[in-house]
N, C-alpha and C positions, 0 to 999 in steps of 0.2 A: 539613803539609797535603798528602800526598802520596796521599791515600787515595782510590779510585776505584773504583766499583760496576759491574759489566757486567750485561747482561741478555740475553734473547732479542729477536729482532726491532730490534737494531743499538741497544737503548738502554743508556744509558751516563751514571750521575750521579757528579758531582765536586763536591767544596767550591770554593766562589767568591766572591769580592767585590761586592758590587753597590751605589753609592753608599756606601761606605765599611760596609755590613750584609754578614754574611756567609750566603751562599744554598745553596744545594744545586740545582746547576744539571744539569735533566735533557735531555740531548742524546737526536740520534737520527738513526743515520747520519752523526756530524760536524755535525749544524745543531741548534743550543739551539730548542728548543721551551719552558722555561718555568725561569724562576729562582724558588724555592719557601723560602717562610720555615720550611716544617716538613716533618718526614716526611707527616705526615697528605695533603700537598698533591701531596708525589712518589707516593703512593700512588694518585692519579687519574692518574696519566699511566702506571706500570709497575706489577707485579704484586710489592711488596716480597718475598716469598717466592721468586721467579725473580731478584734479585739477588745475586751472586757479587763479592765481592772481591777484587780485583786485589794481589796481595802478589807486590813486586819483591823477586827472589833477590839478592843480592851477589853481586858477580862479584869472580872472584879474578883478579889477572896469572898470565899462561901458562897459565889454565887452557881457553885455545880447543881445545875439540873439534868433531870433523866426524865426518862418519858415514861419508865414504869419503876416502881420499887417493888 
């Protein structure tokens, strides 16, 4: 359950737990503004279309780079 939507205007929905139901809890700025049983419901609050998916790279050992030494 690691999957996480960004948007414009600092919102930001994540899968969530809410009394043992799982939600789709749409933040904004860091402050939950609304735990939602369905897309239909995250769709009042952000513009599904302006949602982009957050896909974490793997990281390898020693592979720290820098742009300047």
């Amino acid at each position: 359950m690691d999957s996480r939507w960004v948007g414009p205007d600092g919102y930001e929905v994540v899968p969530a737990y809410r009394r043992d139901r799982q939600v789709l809890r749409v933040r904004r700025n860091g402050q939950v503004v609304a735990d939602c049983l369905s897309v239909e419901e995250v769709a009042r609050y952000v513009d599904l279309a302006d949602l982009c998916e957050v896909i974490p790279l793997p990281v390898r050992a020693g592979d720290a780079r820098t742009a300047a030494k």
